[in-house]
LUMDO-387655 format. One record per residue: residue number from 1; x, y, z of N, C-alpha, C in turn; chain. Coordinates in nm, 3 decimals. Example, Ala and Ser with C-alpha at 12.3 -4.5 7.8 and 13.67 -1.06 7.14 Angstrom:
   n    n.px    n.py    n.pz   ca.px   ca.py   ca.pz    c.px    c.py    c.pz chain
   1   1.319  -0.569   0.780   1.230  -0.450   0.780   1.320  -0.330   0.780     A
   2   1.285  -0.225   0.708   1.367  -0.106   0.714   1.290   0.003   0.787     A
END
This chain:
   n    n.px    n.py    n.pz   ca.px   ca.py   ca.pz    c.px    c.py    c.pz chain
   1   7.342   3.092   9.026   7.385   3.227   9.056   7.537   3.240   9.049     A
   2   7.633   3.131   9.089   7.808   3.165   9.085   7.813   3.197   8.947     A
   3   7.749   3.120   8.851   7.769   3.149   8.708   7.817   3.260   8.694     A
   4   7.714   3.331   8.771   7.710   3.461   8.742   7.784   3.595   8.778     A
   5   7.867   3.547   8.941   7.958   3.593   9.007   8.031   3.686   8.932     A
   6   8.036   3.857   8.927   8.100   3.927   8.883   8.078   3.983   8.829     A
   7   7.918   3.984   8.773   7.848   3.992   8.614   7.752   4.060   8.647     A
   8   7.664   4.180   8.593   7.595   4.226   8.547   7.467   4.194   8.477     A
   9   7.398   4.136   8.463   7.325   4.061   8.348   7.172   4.106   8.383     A
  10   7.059   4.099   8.275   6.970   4.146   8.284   6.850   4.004   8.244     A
  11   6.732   3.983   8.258   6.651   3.839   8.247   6.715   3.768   8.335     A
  12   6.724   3.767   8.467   6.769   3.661   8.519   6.683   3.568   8.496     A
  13   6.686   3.459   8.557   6.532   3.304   8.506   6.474   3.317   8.611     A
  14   6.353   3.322   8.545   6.203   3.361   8.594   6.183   3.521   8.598     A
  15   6.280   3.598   8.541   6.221   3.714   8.509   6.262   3.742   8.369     A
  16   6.142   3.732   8.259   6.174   3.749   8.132   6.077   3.886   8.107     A
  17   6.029   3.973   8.153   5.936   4.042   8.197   6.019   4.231   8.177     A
  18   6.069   4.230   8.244   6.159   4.355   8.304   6.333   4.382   8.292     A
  19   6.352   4.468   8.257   6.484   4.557   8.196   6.579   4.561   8.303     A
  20   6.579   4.515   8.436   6.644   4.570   8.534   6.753   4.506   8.535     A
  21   6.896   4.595   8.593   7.020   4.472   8.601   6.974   4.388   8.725     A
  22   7.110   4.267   8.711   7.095   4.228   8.836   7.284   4.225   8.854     A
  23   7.313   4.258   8.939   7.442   4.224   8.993   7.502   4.129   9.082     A
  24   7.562   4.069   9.043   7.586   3.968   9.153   7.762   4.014   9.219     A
  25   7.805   3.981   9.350   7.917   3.989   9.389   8.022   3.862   9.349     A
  26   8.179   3.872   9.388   8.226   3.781   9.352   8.220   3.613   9.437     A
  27   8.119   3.632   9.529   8.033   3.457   9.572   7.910   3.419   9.509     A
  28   7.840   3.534   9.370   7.761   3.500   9.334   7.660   3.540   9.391     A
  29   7.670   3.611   9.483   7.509   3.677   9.510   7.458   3.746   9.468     A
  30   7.322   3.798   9.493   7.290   3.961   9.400   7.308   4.069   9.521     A
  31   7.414   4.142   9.474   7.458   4.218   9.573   7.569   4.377   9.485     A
  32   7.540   4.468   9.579   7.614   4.593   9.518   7.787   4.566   9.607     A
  33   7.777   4.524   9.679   7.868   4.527   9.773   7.951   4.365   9.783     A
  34   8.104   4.352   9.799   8.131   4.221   9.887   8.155   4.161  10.014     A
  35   8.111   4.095  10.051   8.061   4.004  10.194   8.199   3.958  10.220     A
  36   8.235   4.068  10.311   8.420   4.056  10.382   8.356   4.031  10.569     A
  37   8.432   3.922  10.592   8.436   3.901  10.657   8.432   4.029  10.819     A
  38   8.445   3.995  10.929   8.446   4.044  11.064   8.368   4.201  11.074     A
  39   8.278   4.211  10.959   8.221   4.390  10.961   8.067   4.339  11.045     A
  40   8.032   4.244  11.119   7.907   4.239  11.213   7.779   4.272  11.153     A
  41   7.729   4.295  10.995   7.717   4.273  10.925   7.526   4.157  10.985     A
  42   7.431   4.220  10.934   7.318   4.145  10.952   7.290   4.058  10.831     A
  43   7.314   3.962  10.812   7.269   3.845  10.731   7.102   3.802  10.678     A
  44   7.124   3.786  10.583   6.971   3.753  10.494   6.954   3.590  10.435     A
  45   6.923   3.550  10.467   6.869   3.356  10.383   6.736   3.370  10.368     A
  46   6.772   3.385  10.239   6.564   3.333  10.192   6.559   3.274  10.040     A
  47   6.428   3.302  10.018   6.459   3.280   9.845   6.403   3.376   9.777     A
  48   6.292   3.362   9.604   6.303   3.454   9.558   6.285   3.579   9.597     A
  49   6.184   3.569   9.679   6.119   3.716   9.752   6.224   3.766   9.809     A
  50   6.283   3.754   9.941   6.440   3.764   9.969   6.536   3.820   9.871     A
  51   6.580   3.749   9.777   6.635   3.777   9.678   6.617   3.917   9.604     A
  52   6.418   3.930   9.573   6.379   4.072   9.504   6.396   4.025   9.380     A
  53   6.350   3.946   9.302   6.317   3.915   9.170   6.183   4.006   9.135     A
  54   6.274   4.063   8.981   6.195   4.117   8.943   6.189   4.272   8.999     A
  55   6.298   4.291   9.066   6.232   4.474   9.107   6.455   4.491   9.141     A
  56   6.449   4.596   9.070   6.586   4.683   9.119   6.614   4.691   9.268     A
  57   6.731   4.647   9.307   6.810   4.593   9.393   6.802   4.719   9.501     A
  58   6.766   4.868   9.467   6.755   4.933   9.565   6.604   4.951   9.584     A
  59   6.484   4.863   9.535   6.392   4.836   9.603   6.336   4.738   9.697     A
  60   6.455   4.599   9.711   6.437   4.533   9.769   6.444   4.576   9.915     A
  61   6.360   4.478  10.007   6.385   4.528  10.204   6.524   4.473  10.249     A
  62   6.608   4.406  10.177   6.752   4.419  10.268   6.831   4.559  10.199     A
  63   6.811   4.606  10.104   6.895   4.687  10.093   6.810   4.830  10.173     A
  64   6.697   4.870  10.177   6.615   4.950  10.239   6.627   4.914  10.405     A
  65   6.679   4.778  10.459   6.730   4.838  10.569   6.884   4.874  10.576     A
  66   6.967   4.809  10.479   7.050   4.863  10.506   7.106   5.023  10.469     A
  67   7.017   5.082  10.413   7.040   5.230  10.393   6.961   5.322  10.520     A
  68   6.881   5.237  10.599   6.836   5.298  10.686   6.940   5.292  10.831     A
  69   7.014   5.165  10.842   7.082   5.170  10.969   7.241   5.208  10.950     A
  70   7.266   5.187  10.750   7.347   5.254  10.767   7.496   5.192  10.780     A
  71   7.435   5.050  10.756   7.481   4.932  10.778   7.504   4.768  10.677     A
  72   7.546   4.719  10.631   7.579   4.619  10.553   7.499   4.527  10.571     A
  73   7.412   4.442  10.488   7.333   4.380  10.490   7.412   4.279  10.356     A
  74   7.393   4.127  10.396   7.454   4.082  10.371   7.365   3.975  10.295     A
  75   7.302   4.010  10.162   7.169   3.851  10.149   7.232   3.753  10.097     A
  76   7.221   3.656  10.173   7.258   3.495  10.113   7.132   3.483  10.054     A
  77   7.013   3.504  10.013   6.948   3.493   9.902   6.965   3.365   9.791     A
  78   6.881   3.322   9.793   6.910   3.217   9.649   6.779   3.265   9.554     A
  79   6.776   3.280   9.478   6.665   3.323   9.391   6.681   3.230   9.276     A
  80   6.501   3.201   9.227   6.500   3.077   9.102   6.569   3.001   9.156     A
  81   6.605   2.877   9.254   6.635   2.802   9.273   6.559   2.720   9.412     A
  82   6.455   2.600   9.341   6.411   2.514   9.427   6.497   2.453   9.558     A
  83   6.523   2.496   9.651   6.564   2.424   9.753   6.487   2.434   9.870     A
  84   6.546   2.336   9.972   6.491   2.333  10.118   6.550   2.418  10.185     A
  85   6.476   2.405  10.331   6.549   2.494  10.423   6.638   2.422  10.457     A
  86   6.641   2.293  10.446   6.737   2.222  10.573   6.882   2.271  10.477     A
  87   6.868   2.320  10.331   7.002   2.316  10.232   7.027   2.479  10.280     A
  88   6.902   2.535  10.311   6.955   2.718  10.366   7.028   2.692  10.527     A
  89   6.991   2.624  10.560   7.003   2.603  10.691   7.170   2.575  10.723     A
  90   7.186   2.445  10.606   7.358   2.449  10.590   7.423   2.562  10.578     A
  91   7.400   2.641  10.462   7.467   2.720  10.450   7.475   2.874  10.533     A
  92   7.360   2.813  10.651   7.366   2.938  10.786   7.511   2.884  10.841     A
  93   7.501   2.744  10.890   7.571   2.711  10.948   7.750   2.747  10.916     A
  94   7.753   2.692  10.767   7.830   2.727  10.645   7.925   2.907  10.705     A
  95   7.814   2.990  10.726   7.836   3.117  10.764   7.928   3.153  10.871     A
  96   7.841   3.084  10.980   7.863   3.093  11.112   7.976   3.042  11.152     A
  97   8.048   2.946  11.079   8.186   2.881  11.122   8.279   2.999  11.107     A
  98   8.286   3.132  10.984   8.380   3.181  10.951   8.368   3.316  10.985     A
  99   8.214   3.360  11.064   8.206   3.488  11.108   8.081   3.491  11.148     A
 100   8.065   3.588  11.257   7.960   3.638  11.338   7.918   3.787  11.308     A
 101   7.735   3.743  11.239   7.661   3.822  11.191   7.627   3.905  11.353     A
 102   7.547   4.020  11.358   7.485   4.109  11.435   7.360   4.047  11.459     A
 103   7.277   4.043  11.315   7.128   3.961  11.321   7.129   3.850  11.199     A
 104   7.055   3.772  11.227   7.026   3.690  11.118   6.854   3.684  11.112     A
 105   6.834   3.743  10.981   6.722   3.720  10.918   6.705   3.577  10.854     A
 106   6.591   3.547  10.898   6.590   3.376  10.789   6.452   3.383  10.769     A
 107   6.439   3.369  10.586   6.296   3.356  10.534   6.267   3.202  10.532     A
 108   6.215   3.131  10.647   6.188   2.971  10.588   6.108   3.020  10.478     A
 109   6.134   2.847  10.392   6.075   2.857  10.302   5.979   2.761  10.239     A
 110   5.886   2.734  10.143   5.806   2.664  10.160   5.833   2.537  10.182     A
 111   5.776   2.472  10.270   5.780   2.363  10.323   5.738   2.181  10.254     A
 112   5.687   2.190  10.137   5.674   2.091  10.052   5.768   2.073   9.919     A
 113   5.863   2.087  10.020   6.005   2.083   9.903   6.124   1.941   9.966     A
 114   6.134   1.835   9.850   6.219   1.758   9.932   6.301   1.668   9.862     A
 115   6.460   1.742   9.868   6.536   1.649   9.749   6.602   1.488   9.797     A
 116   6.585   1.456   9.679   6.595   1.293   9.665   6.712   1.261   9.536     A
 117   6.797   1.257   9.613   6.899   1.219   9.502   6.936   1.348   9.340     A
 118   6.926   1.433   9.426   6.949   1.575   9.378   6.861   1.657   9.289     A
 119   6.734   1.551   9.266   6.608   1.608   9.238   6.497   1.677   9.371     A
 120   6.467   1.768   9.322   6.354   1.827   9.423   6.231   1.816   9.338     A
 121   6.119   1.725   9.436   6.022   1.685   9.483   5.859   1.768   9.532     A
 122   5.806   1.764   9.467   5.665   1.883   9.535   5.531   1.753   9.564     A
 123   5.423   1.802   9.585   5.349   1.719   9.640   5.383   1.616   9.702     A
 124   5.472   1.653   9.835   5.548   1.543   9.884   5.335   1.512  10.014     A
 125   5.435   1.366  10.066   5.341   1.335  10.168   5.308   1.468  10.336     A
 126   5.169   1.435  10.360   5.188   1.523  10.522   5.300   1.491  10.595     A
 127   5.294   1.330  10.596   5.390   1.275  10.699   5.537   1.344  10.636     A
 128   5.614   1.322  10.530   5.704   1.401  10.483   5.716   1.472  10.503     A
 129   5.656   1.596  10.489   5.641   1.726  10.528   5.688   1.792  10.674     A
 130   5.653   1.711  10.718   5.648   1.705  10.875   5.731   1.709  10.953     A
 131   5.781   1.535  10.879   5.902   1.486  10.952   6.046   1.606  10.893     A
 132   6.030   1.660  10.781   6.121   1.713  10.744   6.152   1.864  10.802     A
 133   6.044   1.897  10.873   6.030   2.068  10.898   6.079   1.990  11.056     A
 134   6.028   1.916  11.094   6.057   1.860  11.239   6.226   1.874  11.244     A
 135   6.288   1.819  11.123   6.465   1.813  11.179   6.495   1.921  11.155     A
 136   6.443   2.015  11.034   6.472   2.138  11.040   6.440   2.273  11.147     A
 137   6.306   2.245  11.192   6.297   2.326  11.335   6.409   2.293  11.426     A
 138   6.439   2.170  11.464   6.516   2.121  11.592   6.679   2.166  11.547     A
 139   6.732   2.144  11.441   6.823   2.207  11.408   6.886   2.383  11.437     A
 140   6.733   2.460  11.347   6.773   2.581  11.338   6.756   2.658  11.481     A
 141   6.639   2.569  11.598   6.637   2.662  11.721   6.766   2.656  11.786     A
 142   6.790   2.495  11.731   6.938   2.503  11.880   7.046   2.551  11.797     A
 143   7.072   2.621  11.673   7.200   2.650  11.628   7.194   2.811  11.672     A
 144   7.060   2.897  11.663   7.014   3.055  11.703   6.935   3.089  11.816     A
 145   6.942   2.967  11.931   6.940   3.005  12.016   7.013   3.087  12.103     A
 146   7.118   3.103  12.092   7.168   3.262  12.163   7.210   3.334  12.110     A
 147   7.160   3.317  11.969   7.218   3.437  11.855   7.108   3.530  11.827     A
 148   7.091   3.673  11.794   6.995   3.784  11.769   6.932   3.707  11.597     A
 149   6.831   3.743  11.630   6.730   3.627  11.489   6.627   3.735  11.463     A
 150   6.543   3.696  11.345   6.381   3.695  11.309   6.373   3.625  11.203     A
 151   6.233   3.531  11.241   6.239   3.481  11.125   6.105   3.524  11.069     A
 152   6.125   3.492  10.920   6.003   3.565  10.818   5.934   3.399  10.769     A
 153   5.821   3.453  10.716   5.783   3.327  10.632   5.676   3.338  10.548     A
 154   5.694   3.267  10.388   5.585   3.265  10.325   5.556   3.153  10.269     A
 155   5.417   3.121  10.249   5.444   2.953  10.176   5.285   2.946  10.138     A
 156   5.304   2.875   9.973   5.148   2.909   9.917   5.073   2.786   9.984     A
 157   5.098   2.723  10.082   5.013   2.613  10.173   5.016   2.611  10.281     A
 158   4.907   2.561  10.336   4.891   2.587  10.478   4.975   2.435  10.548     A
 159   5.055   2.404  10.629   5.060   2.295  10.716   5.051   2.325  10.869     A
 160   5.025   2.145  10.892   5.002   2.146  11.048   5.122   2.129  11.132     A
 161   5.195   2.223  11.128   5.329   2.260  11.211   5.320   2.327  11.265     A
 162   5.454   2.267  11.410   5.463   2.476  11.484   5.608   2.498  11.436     A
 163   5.573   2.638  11.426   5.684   2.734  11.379   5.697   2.835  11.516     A
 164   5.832   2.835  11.495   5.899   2.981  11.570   5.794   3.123  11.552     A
 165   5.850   3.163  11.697   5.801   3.293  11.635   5.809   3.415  11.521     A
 166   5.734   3.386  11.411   5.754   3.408  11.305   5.745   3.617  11.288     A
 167   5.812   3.721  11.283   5.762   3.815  11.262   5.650   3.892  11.151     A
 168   5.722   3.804  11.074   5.539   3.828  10.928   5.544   3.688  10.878     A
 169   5.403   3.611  10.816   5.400   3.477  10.837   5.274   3.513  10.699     A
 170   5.346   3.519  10.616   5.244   3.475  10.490   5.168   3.616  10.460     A
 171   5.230   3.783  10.508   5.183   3.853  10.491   5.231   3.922  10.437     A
 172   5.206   4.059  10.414   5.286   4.223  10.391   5.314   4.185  10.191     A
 173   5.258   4.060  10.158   5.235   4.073   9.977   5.120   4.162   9.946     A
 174   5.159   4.275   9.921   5.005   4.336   9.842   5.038   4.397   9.745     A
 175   5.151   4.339   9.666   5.185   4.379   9.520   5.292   4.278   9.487     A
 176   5.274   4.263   9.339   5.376   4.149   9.279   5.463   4.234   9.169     A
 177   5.611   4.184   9.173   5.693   4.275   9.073   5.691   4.205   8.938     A
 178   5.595   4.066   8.927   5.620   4.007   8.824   5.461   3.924   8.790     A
 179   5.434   3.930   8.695   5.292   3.887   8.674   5.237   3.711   8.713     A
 180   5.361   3.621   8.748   5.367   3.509   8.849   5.278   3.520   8.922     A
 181   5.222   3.630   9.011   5.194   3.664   9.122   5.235   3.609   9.250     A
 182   5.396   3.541   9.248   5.415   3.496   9.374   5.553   3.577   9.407     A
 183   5.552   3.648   9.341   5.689   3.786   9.384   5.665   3.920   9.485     A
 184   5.736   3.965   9.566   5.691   4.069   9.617   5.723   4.195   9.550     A
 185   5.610   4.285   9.498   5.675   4.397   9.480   5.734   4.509   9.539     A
 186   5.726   4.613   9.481   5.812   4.743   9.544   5.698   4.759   9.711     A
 187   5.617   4.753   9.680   5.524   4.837   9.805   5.566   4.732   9.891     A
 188   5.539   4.550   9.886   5.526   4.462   9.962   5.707   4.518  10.034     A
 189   5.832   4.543   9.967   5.907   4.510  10.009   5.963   4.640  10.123     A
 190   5.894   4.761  10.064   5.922   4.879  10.151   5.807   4.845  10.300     A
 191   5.687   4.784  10.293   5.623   4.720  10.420   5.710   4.646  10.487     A
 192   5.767   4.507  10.429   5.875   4.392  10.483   5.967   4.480  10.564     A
 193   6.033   4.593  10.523   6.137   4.653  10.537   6.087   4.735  10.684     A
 194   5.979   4.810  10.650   5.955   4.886  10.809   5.926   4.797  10.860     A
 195   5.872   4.697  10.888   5.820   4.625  11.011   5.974   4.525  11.066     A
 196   6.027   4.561  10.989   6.176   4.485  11.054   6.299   4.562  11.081     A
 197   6.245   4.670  11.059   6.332   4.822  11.109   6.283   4.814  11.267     A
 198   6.129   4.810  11.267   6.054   4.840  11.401   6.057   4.746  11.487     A
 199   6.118   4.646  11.428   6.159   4.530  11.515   6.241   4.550  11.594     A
 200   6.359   4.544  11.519   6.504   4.598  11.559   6.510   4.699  11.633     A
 201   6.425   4.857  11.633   6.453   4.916  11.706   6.400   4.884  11.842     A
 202   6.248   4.836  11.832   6.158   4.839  11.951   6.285   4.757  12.073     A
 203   6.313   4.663  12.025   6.364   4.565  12.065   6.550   4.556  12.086     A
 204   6.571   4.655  12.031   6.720   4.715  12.014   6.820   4.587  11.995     A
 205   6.757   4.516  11.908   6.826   4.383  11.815   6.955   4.410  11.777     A
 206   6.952   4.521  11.719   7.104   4.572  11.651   7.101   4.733  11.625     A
 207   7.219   4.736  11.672   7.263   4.899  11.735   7.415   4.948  11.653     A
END
């Protein structure tokens, strides 16, 4: 994605499918806006779904909440790119040294992902699996424990872990923007989007 930092470009990889731009800001994100520091600003980490591959940038659910509150939404997003959480997880941390978000959204992400000498790994072991979501749970509770959170989650396998309290957990897909079928489309992302509006308000997360 830095490649891309500044640029306009259309086919990003894994969408050879659809005409849409994608924009990225000058850190390389896909973003209309740049991520300036001390604006309190609710933060996004996920991946492609997060991201919105495959569907125009004002159909994705971070920009649909941020036109609803009115407010800067900030996605660290990585899209098309295999990584772990424990590598999203850095770069929460990464965040947090140089400024304080309002909320932090975090999409874990699938959990049978595990790099080894800068290759990433699939059909890893249970025990792997495990042990790896294990340092990553223990990590991410005690770094957002007194910080305003939700976390999301999707993952095409089931494991025997506990997870945080997850606000949608493998749901709200009932359309794909890309014939993959593992993308969320327009409908899935305007659902994602109210149920984390209704979060926030029920709960007055961020004001």
């Amino acid at each position: 994605m830095f490649q891309h930092r500044n640029k306009k470009i259309k086919n990003f990889i894994g969408d050879s499918e659809t005409k849409i731009d994608y924009k990225f800001n000058k850190l390389g994100y896909r973003s209309n806006i740049e991520f300036e520091l001390k604006k309190k600003p609710i933060i996004l980490l996920g991946n492609t779904i997060s991201f919105g591959l495959g569907l125009p940038i004002e159909d994705t659910f971070s920009y649909i909440i941020s036109s609803h509150f009115k407010k800067p939404v900030y996605n660290f997003s990585w899209g098309c790119y295999a990584h772990t959480n424990y590598e999203q997880l850095n770069l929460l941390k990464k965040i947090l040294e140089i400024d304080e978000p309002s909320l932090i959204i975090f999409q874990i992400n699938n959990l049978n992902r595990y790099r080894n000498n800068g290759i990433i790994s699939f059909g890893n072991s249970k025990e792997l699996i495990i042990s790896e979501y294990k340092k990553f749970y223990f990590e991410i509770s005690k770094l957002l424990k007194n910080k305003k959170h939700i976390f999301l989650y999707w993952d095409n396998e089931e494991h025997d872990v506990k997870f945080p309290k997850c606000l949608i957990k493998n749901r709200y897909i009932v359309d794909t923007s890309l014939k993959n079928k593992i993308t969320a489309g327009k409908k899935s992302n305007k659902l994602i989007a109210l149920k984390i509006i209704n979060e926030i308000k029920e709960k007055k997360i961020y004001e």
